[in-house]
N, C-alpha and C positions, 0 to 999 in steps of 0.2 A: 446376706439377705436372699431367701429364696422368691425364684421369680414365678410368677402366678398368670395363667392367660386369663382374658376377660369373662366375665358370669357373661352370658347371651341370653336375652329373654325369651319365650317363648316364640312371639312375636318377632324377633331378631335372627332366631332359628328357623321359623319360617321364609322368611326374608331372602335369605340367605339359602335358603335350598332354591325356590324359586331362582335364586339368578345365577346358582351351579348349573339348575335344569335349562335357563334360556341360555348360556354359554356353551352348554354340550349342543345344544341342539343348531345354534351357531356352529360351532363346528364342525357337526354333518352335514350343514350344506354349503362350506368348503370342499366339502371331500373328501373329509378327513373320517377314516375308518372307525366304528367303534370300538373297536380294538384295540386302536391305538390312543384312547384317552382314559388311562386307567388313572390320570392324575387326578383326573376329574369324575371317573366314576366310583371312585375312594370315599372322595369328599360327600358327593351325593349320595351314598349309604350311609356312610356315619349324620349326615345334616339330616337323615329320615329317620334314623333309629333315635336321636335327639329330641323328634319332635314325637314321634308316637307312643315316648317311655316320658315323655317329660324332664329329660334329663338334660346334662350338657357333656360338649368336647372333654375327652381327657386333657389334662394341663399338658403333657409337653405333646412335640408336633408326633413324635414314633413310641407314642408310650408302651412299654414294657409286655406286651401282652392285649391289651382290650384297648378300645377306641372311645369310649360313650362309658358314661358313667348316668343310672336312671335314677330318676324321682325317686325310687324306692333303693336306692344304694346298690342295685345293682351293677359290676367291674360288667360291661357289655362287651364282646370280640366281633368285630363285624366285617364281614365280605361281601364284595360287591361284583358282578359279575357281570358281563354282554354276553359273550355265545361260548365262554369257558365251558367243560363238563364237570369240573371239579374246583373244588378248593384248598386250603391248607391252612393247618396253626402249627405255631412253632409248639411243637412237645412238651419246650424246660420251662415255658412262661404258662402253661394253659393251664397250670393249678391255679394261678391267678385272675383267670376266668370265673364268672359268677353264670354267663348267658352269653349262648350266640345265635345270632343274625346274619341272614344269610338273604340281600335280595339278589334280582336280576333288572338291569334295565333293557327294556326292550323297546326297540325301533321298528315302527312300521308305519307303510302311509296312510292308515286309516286313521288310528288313534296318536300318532306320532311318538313322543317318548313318555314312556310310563316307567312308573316302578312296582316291581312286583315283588311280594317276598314268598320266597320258597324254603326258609326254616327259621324257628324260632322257637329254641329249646333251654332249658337251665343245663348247666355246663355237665353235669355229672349225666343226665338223661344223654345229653349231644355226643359223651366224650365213648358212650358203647356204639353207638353209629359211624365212630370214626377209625380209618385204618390206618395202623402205625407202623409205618416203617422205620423206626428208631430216633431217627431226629424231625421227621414231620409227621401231621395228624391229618388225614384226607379226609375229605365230603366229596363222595361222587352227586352229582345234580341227576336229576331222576328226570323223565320226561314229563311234557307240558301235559296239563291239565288235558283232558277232553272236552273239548267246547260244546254248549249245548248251541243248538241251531237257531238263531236269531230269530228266526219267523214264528219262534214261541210266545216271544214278549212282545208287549202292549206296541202299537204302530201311535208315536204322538204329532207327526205330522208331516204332512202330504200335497204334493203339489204336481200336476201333469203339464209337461210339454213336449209338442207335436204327442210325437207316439210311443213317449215314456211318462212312467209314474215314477218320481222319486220317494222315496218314503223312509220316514227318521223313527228309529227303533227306541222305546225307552233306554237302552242304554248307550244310545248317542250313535249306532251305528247306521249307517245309509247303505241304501242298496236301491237300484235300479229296473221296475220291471219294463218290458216290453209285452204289450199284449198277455198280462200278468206272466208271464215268463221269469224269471231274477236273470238276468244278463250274468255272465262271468266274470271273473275280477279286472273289470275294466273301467271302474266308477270313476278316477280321476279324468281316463279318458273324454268321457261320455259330459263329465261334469263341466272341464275346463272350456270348452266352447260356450255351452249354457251359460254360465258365469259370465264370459264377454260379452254377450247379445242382452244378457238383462241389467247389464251392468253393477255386477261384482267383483272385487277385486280377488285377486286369488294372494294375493299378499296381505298379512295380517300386519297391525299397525307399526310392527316394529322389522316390517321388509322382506320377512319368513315367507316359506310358502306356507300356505295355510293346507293344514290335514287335513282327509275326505271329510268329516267328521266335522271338522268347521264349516267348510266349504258345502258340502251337502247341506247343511243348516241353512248356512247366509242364503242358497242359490232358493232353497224351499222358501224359506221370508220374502222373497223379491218376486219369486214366480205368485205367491197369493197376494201381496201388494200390488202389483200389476194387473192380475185378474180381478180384484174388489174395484180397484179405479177404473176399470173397460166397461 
């Protein structure tokens, strides 16, 4: 009798990437390098190419070529990456490829850990972008994006103390002015005392530190609650 892993709902899928992502993120702040948790940064791209194709896990744990199989029958190959430059498929299995997926997770202390994806091709488009050296297929990772400059999007809220203005950017970003100034990337700094005096904790419910991002938010809610009750 051949053995079968379990269907996972959508819902199940979600689940379950969530508490890959609060596990990795436990582990960096152990100490532990992102580099060194590729067990877990595996999981976490196959658990996100799952949920945005509608699909599920391949049955066995090293399947043959692709990881995720989509709502639409497509064999999916996916790589997962922290500060690699490249990646790889095996040559003799990538006919068996239908689609690849290629994210990045990235760590930083504003936004904390996100997922980003940097390719996602049907396998015959992917497989002329890839260089072969006989028995592997490489993806060179191309450089980030060009950020566009925060101070373009809408300001959704704002809170002053002493002789700073905090202010929260529609896309969750904070920054710091002084005498409308933007201070330098010193926000946790600036932030962490604020947070003790008005009392905010800098630990999110489950013991983390909380990212600028949280932590800017919670400390703006507390600075105008304070101010509306004065």
């Amino acid at each position: 009798m051949e053995e079968t892993s379990p269907t996972l709902t959508q819902v199940q899928i979600i689940q379950s990437l969530a508490e890959a992502l609060n596990w990795f993120e436990k582990e960096l702040s152990w100490g532990v390098a992102p580099a060194e948790l590729n067990h877990l940064t595996g999981r976490i791209g196959e658990l996100y190419a799952a949920m945005i194709t509608r699909g599920q896990m391949a049955l066995e744990t090293k399947q043959r070529g692709y990881d995720v199989v989509s709502a639409l029958n497509e064999r999916i190959s996916v790589k997962t990456i922290t500060s690699s430059t490249h990646v790889s498929f095996n040559s003799r299995t990538f006919e068996l490829v239908d689609r690849v997926m290629i994210f990045r997770i990235n760590v930083d202390e504003e936004r904390g850990v996100s997922v980003e994806e940097l390719f996602d091709e049907a396998a015959d488009v992917a497989r002329a972008k890839l260089r072969d050296d006989g028995s592997k297929l490489y993806y060179s990772v191309g450089q980030a994006r060009e950020q566009r400059p925060v101070e373009q999007l809408r300001i959704t809220a704002r809170a002053r103390y002493s002789d700073f203005e905090i202010v929260r950017y529609e896309s969750a970003a904070i920054r710091i002015l002084r005498d409308g100034v933007v201070l330098p990337k010193v926000v946790m700094e600036v932030l962490r005392p604020i947070a003790a005096e008005v009392g905010v904790d800098v630990l999110n419910s489950k013991g983390d530190v909380k990212n600028t991002q949280t932590l800017g938010a919670d400390v703006i809610r507390a600075l105008n609650a304070r101010t509306k009750a004065a």
